[in-house]
C-alpha positions in Angstrom: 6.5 4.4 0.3 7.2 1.1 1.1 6.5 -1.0 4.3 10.0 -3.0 3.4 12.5 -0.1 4.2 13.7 0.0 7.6 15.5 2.1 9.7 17.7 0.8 12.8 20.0 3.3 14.9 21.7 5.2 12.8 21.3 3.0 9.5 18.8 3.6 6.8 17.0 1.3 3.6 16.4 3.6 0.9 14.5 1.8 -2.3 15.7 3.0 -5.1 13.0 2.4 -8.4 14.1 3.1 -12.3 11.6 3.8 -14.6 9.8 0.2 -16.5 11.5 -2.0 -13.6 7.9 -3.0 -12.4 4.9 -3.2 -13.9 0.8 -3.2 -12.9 -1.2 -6.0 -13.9 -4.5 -5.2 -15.1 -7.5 -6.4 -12.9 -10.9 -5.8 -13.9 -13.4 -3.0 -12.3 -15.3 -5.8 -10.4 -12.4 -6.1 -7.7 -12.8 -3.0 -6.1 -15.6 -2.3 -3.7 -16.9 0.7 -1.7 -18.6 -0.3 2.0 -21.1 1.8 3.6 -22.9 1.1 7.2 -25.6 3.2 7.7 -26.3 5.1 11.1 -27.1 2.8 13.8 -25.4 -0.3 12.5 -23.1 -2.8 14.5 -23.0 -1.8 18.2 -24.5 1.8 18.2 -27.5 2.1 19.8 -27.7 6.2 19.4 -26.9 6.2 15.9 -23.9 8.3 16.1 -21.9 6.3 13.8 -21.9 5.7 10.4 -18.6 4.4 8.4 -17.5 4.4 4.4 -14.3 2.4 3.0 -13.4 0.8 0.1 -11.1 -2.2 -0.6 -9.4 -3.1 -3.5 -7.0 -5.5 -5.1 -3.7 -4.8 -6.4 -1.2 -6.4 -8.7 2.3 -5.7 -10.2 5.3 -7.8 -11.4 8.4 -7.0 -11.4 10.2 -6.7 -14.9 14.0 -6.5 -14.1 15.6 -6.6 -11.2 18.6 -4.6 -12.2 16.5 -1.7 -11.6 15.9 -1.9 -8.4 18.1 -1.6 -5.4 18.4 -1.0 -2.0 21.1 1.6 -0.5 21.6 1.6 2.7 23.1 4.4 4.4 24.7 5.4 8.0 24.3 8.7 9.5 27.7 10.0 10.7 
């Protein structure tokens, strides 16, 4: 999925992705992190709230742009 597609009346982005046109870059095991607040923390005074997330980094690069494109299509 991809937050680049779009879709306006009756017209549609479809990505289309071939196989080694992009690439992920390596980044070490340090730049991900897990977050956990405890019960109680922030603004909640009857500790009825506790939260877990994790964030990340991500890279990629693409490696030829011939296999990628973008169709667009109408609905008839």
């Amino acid at each position: 999925m991809s937050s680049e597609a779009y879709s306006t009346g009756g017209t549609y982005s479809n990505f289309i992705i071939g196989q080694n046109a992009y690439a992920r870059i390596a980044i070490d095991d340090l730049s991900s992190e897990l977050v956990i607040k405890p019960l109680g923390s922030g603004q909640d005074p009857l500790n009825q709230r506790q939260t877990m997330g994790w964030k990340s980094f991500f890279g990629s690069v693409i490696l030829d742009d011939g296999w990628v494109v973008n169709l667009t299509a109408t609905q008839a």
